[in-house]
PyMOL Python script that loads the backbone (N, CA, C, O; Angstrom):
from pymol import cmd

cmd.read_pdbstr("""\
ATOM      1  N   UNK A   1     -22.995  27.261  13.648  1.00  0.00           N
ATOM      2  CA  UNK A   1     -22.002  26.293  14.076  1.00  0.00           C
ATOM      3  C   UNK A   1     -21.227  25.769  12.873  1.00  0.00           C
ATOM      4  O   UNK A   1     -21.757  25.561  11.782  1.00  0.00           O
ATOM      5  N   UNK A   2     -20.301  25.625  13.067  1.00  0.00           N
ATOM      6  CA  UNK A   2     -18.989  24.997  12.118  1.00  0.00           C
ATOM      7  C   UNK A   2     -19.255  23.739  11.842  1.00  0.00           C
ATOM      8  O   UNK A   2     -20.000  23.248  12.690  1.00  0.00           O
ATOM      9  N   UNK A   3     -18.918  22.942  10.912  1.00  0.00           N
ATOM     10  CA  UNK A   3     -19.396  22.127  10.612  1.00  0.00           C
ATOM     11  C   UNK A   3     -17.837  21.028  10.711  1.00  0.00           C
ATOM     12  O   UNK A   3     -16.947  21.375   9.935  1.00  0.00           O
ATOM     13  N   UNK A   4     -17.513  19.703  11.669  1.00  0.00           N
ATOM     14  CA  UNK A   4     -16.319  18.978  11.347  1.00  0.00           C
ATOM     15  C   UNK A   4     -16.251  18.329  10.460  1.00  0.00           C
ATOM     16  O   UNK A   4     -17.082  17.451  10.690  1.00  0.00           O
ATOM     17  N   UNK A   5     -15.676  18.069   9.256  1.00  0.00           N
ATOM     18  CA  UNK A   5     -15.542  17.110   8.795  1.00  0.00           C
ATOM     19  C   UNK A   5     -14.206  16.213   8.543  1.00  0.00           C
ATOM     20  O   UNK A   5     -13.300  16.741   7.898  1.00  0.00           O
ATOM     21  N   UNK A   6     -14.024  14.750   9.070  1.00  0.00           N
ATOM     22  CA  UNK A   6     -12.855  14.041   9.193  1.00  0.00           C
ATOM     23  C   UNK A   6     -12.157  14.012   7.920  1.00  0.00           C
ATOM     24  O   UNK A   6     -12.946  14.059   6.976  1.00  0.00           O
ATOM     25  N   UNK A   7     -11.380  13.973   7.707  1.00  0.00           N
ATOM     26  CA  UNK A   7     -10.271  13.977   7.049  1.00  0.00           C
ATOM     27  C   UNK A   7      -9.517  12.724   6.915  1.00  0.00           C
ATOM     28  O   UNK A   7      -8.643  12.529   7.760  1.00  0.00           O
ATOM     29  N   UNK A   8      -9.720  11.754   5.911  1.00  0.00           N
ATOM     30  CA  UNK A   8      -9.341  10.387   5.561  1.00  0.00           C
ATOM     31  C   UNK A   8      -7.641  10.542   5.003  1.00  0.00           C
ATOM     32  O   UNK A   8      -7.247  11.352   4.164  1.00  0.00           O
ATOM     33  N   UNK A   9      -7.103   9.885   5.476  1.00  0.00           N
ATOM     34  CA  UNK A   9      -5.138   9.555   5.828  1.00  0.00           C
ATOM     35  C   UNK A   9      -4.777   8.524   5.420  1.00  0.00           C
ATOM     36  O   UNK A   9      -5.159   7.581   6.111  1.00  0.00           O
ATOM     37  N   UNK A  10      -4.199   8.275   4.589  1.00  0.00           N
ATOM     38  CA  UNK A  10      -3.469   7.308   3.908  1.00  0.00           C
ATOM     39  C   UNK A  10      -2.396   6.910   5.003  1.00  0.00           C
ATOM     40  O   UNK A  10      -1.520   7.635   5.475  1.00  0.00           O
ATOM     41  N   UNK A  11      -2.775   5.098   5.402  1.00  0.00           N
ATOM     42  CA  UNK A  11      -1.662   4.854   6.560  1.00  0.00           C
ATOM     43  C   UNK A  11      -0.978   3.683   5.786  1.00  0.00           C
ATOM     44  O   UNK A  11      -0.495   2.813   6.510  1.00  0.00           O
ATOM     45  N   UNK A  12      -0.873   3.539   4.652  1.00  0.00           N
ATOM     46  CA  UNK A  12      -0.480   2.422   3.603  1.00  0.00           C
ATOM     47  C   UNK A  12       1.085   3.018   2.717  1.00  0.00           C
ATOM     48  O   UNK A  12       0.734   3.898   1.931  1.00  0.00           O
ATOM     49  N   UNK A  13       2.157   2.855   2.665  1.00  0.00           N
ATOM     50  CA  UNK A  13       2.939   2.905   1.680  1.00  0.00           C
ATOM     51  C   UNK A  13       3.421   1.785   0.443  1.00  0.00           C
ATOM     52  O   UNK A  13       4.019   0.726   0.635  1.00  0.00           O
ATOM     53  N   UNK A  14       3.112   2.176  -0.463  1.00  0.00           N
ATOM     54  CA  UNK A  14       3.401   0.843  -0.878  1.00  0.00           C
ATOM     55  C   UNK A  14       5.440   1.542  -1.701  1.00  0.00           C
ATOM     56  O   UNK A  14       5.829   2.655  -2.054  1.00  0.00           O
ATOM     57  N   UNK A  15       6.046   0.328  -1.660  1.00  0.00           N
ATOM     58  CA  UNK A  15       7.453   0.828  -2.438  1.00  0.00           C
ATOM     59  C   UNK A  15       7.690   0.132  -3.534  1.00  0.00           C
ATOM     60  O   UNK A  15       8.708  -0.555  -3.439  1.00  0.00           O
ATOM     61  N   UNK A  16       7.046   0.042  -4.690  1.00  0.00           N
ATOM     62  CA  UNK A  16       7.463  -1.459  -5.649  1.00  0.00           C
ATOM     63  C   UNK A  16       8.574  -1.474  -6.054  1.00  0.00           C
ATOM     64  O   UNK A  16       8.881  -2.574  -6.513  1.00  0.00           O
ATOM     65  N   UNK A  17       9.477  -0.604  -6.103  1.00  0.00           N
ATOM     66  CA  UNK A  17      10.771   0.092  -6.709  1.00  0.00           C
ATOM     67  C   UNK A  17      11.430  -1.792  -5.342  1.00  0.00           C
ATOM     68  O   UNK A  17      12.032  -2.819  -5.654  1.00  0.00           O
ATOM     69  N   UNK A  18      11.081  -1.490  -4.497  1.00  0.00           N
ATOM     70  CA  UNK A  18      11.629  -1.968  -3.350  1.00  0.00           C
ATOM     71  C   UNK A  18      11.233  -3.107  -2.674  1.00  0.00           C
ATOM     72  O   UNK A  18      12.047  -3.557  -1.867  1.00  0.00           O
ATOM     73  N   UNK A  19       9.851  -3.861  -2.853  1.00  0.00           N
ATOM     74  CA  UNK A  19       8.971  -4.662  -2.919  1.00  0.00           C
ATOM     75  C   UNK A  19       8.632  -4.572  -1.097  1.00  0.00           C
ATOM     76  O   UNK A  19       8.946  -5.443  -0.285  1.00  0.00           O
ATOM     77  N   UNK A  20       8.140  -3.674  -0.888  1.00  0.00           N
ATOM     78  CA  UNK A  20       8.459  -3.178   0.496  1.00  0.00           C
ATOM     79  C   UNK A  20       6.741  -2.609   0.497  1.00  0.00           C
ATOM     80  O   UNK A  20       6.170  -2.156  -0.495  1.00  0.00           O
ATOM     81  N   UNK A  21       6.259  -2.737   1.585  1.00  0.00           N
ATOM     82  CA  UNK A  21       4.740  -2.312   2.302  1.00  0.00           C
ATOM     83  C   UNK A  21       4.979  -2.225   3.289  1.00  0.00           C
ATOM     84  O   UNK A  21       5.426  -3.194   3.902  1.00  0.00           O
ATOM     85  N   UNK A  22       4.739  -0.741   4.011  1.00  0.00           N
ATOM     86  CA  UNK A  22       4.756  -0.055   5.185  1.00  0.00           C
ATOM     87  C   UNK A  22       3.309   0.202   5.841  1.00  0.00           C
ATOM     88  O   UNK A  22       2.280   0.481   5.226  1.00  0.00           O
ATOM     89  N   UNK A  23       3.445   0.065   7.055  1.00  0.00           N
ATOM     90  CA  UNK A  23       2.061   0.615   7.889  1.00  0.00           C
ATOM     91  C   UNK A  23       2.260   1.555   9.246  1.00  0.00           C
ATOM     92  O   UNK A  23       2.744   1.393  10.366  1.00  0.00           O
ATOM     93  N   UNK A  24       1.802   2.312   8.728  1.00  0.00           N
ATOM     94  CA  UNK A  24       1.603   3.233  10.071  1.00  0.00           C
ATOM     95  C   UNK A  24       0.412   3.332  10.578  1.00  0.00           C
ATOM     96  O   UNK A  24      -0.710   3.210  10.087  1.00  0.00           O
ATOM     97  N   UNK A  25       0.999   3.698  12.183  1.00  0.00           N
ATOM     98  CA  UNK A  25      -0.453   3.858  13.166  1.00  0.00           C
ATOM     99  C   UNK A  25      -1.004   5.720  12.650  1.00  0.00           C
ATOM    100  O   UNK A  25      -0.468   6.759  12.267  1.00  0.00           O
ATOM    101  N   UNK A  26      -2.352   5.206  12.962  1.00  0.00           N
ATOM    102  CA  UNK A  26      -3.230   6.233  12.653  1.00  0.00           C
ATOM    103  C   UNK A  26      -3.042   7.081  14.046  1.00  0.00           C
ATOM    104  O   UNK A  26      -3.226   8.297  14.002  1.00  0.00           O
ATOM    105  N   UNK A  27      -2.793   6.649  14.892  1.00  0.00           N
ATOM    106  CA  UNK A  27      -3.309   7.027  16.612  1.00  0.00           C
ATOM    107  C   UNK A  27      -1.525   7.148  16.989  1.00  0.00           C
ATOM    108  O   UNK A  27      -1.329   8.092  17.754  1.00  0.00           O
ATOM    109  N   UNK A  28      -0.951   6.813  16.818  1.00  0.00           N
ATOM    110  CA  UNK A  28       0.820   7.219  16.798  1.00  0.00           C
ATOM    111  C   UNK A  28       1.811   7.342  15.814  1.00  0.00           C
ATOM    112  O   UNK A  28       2.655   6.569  15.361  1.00  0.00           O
ATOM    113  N   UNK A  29       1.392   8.901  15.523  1.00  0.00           N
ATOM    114  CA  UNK A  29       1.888   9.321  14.015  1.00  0.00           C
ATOM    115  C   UNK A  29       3.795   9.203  14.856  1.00  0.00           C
ATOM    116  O   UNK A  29       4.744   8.745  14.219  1.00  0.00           O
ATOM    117  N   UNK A  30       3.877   9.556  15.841  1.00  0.00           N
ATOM    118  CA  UNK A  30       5.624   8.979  16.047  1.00  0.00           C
ATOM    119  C   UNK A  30       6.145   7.833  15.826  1.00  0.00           C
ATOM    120  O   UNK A  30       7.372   7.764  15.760  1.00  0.00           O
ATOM    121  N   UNK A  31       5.352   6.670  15.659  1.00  0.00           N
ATOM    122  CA  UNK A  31       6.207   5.681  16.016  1.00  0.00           C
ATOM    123  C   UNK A  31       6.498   4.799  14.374  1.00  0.00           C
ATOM    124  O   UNK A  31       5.771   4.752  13.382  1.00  0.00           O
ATOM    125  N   UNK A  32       7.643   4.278  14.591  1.00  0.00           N
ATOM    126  CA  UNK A  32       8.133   3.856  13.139  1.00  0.00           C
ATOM    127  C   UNK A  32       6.935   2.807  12.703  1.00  0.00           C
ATOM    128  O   UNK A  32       6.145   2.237  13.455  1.00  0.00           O
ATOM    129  N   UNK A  33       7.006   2.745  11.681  1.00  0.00           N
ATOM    130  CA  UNK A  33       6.102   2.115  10.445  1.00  0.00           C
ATOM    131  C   UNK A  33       6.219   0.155  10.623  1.00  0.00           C
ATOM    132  O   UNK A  33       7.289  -0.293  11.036  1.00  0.00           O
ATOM    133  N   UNK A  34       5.284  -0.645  10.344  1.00  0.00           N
ATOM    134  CA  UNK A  34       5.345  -2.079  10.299  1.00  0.00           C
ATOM    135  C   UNK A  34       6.067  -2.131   9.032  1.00  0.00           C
ATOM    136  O   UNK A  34       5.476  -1.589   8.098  1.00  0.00           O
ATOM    137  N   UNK A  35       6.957  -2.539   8.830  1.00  0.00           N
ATOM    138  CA  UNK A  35       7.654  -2.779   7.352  1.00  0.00           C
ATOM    139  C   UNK A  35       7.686  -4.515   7.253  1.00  0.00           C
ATOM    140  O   UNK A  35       8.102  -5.429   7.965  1.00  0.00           O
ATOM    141  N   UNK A  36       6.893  -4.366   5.748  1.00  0.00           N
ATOM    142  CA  UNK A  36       6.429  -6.084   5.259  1.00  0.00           C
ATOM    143  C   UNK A  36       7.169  -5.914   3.952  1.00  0.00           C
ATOM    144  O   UNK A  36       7.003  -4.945   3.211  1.00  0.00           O
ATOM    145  N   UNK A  37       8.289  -7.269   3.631  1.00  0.00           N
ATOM    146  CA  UNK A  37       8.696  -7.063   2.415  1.00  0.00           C
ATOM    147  C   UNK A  37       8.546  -8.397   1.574  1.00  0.00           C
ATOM    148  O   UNK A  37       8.592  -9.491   2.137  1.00  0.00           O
ATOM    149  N   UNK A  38       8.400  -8.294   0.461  1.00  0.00           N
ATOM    150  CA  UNK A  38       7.839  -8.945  -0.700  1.00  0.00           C
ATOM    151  C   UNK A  38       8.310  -9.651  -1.791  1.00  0.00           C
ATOM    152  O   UNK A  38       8.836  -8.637  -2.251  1.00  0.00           O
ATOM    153  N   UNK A  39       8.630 -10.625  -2.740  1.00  0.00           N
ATOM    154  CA  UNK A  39       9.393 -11.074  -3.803  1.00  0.00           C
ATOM    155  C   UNK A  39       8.798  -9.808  -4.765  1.00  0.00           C
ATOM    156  O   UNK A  39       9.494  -9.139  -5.529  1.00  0.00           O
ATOM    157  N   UNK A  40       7.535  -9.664  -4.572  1.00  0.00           N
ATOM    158  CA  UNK A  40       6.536  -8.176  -5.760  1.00  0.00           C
ATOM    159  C   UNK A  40       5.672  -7.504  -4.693  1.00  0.00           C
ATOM    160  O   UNK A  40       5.280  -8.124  -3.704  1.00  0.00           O
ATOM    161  N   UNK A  41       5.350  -6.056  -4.951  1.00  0.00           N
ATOM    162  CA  UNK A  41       4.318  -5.612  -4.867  1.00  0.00           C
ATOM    163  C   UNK A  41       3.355  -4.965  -5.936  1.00  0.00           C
ATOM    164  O   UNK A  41       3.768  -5.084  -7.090  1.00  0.00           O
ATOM    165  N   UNK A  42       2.451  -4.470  -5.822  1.00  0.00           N
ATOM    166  CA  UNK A  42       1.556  -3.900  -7.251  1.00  0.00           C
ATOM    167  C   UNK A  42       1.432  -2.472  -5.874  1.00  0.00           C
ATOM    168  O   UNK A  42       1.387  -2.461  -4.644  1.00  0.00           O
ATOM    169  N   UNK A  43       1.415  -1.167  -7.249  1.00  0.00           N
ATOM    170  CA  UNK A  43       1.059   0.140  -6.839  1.00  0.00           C
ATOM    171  C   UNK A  43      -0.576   0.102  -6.518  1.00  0.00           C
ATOM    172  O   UNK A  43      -1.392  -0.288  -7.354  1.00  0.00           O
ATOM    173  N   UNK A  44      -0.952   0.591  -5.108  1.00  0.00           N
ATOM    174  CA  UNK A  44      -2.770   0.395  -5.315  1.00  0.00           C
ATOM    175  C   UNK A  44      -3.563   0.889  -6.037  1.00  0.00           C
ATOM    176  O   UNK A  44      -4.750   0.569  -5.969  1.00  0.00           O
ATOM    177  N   UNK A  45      -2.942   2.124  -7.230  1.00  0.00           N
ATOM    178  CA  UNK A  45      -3.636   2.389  -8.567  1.00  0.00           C
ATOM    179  C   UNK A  45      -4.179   1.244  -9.419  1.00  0.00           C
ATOM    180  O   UNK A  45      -5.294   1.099  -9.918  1.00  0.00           O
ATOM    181  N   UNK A  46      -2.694   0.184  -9.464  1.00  0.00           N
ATOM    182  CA  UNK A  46      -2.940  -0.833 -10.346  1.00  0.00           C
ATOM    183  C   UNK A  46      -4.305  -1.934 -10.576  1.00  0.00           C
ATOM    184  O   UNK A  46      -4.720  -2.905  -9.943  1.00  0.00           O
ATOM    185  N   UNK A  47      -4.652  -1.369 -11.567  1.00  0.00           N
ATOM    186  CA  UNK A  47      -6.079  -2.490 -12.142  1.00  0.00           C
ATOM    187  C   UNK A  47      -5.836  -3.598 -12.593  1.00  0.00           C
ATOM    188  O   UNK A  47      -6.514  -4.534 -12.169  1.00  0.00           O
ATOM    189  N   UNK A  48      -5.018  -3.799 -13.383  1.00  0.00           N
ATOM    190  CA  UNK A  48      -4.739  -5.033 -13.726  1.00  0.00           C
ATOM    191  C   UNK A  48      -3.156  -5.976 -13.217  1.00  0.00           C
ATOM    192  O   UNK A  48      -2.197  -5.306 -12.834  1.00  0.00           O
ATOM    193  N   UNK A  49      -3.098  -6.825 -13.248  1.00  0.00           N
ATOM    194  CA  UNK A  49      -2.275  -8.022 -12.648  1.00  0.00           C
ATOM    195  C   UNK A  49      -1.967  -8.886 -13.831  1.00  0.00           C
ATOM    196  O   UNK A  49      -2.888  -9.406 -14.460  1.00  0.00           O
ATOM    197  N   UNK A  50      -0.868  -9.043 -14.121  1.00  0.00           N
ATOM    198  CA  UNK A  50      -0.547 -10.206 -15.127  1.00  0.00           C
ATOM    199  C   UNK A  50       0.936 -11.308 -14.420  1.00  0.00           C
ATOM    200  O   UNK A  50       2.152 -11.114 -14.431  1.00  0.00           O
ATOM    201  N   UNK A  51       0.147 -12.370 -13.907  1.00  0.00           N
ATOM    202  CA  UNK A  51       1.618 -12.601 -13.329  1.00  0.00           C
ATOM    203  C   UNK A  51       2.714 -12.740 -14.067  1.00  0.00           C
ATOM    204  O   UNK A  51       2.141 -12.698 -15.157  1.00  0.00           O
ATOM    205  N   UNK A  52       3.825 -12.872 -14.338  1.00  0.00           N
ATOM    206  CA  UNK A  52       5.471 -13.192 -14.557  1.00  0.00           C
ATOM    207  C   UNK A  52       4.959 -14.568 -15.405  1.00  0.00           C
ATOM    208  O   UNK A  52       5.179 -14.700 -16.609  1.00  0.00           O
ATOM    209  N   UNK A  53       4.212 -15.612 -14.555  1.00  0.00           N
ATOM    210  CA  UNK A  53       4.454 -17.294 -15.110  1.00  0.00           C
ATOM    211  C   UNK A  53       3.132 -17.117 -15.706  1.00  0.00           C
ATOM    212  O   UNK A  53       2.707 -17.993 -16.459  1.00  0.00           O
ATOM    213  N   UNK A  54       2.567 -16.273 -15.497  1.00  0.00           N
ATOM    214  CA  UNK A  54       1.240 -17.335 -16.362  1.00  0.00           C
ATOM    215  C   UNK A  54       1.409 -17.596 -17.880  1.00  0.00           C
ATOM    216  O   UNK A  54       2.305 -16.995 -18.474  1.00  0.00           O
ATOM    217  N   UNK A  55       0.656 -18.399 -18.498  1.00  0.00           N
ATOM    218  CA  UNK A  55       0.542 -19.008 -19.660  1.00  0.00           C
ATOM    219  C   UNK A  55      -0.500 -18.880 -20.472  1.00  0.00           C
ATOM    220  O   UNK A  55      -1.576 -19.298 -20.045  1.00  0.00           O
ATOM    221  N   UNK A  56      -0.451 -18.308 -21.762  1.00  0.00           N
ATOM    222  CA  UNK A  56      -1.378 -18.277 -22.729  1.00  0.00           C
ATOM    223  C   UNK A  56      -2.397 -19.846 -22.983  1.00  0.00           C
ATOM    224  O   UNK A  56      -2.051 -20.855 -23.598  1.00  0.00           O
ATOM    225  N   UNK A  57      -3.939 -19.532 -22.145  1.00  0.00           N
ATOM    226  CA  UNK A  57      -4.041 -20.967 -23.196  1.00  0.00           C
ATOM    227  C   UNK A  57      -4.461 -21.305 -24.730  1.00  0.00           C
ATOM    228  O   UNK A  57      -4.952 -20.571 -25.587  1.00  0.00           O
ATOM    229  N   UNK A  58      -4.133 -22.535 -24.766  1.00  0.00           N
ATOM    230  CA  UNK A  58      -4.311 -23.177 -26.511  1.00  0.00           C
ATOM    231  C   UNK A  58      -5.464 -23.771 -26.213  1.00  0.00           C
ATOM    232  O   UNK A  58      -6.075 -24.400 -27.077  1.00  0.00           O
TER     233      UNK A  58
END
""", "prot")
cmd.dss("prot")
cmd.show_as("cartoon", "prot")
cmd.util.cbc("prot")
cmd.orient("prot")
């Protein structure tokens, strides 16, 4: 017997170019995407975060 194994799908876009986060359905690959938009986004590679305002302390 064959063996199934599922196959994990990225339903996340991120656009930082665009500050834009998209979601698609897993279960209705037709239907257009939830589009959430942002002042920033971070790429989900990104490890580290440095905000814009923060401040060195003394």
């Amino acid at each position: 017997l064959a063996k199934v194994v599922p196959v994990a799908t990225s339903i996340v876009d991120v656009q930082t170019d665009r500050g834009v986060i998209e979601l698609r359905s897993p279960r209705e690959l037709n239907d257009p995407p939830k589009v959430f938009t942002f002042d920033a986004v971070y790429d989900p590679r990104c490890n580290k975060i440095i905000s814009p305002t923060s401040r060195k302390k003394e």
